[in-house]
N, C-alpha and C positions, 0 to 999 in steps of 0.2 A: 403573407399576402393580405393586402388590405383591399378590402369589397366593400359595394352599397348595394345591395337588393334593397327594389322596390317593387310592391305589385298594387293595382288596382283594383279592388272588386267590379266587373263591369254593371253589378245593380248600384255601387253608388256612381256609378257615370250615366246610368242612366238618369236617376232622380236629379242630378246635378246638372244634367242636359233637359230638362222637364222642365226645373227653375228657373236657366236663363230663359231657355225659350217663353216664358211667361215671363220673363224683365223684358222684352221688347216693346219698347216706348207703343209699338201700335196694340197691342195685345193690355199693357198697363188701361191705356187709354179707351177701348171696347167696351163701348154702351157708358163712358163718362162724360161724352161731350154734350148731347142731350142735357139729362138734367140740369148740367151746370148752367148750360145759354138759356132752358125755362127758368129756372130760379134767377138768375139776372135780367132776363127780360120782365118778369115780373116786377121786381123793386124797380129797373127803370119806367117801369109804366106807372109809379105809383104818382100820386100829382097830391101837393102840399095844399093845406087849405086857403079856401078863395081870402082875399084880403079884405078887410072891412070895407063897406060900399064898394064892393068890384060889380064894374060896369060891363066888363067884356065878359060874354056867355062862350065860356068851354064847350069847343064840338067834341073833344074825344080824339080827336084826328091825331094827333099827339100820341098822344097811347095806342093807338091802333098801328100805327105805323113803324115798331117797333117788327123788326125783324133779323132772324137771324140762321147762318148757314153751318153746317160742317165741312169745310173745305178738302181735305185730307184726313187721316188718319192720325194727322197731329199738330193739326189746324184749324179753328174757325173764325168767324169774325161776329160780331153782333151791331148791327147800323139801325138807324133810323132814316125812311126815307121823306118824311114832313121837311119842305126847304126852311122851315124858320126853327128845325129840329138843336142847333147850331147858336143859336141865342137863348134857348133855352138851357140846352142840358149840354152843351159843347163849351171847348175850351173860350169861346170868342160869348159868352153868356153875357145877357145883358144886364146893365146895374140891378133892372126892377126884380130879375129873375136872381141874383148871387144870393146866397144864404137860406132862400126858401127851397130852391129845385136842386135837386142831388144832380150832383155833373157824370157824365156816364164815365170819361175817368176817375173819377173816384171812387165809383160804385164799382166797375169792373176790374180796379185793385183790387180792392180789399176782396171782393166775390175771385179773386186768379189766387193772391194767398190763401186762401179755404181749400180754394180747391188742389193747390199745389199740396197743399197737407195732407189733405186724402189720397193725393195719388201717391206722398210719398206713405204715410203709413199702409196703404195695398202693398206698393215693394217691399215693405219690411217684414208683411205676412208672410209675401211668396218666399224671402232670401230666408227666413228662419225656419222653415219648415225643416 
C-alpha cells in the first residue's frame, strides 16, 4: 500500500496565520501614511532662491497652502489649494518657474519610490520571521 501522511503543528498555523494577518495591505500601511505626506509636504513647501533683482515680494501663500489627507486605509492624496499653485509647481508650470521650482510630480515620485521600499522591506520583516 502506498500512503502520504501529513500533519500540521497547529502552533506553526498559528504563527503563519499571525504573518498574513500583518501582510494586509491596511495593517502594512498603519501609522505610514502620515509621515510620508509630512515629509512630502515639506520638500514641496520648500521655495528656490529669489532671482537677481526680483521684484515680486513672496507672501508664503504658496507654502501655506500645501495640504494634505489620508483618504482610506490605502489612500491619500497631497494638493495644493493656491489657484496659481498649477503654474508653479503643476504639470501646466510656467517657462519663468521650469528648472528652479521642483514640480510636485516629481517630488511625489521619487518621495512614492522611498516610500514603496520601506513598505516593502516591513513585509519582508513580517514574511521572515
Amino acid at each position: 500500500m502506498s500512503e502520504f501522511h501529513a500533519e500540521i503543528n497547529p502552533k506553526d498555523l498559528l504563527e503563519f496565520h499571525i504573518a498574513m494577518e500583518n501582510l494586509n495591505p491596511e495593517k502594512v500601511l498603519e501609522g505610514e501614511w502620515g509621515p510620508f505626506l509630512r515629509s512630502l509636504q515639506l520638500d514641496l513647501q520648500e521655495y528656490p532662491p529669489e532671482l537677481p533683482n526680483q521684484k515680486y515680494k513672496r507672501t508664503g501663500n504658496l507654502r501655506r497652502s500645501w495640504m494634505y489627507a489620508v483618504l482610506s486605509p490605502t489612500s491619500a492624496e497631497i494638493g495644493n489649494a493656491a489657484t496659481y499653485a498649477g503654474w508653479v509647481q503643476g504639470e501646466d508650470q510656467a517657462a519663468i518657474h521650469q528648472g528652479r521650482w521642483n514640480k510636485m510630480r516629481v517630488l511625489g515620485e521619487k518621495a512614492l519610490e522611498l516610500f514603496v521600499s520601506k513598505l516593502s522591506a516591513k513585509v519582508g520583516r513580517v514574511w521572515t520571521r
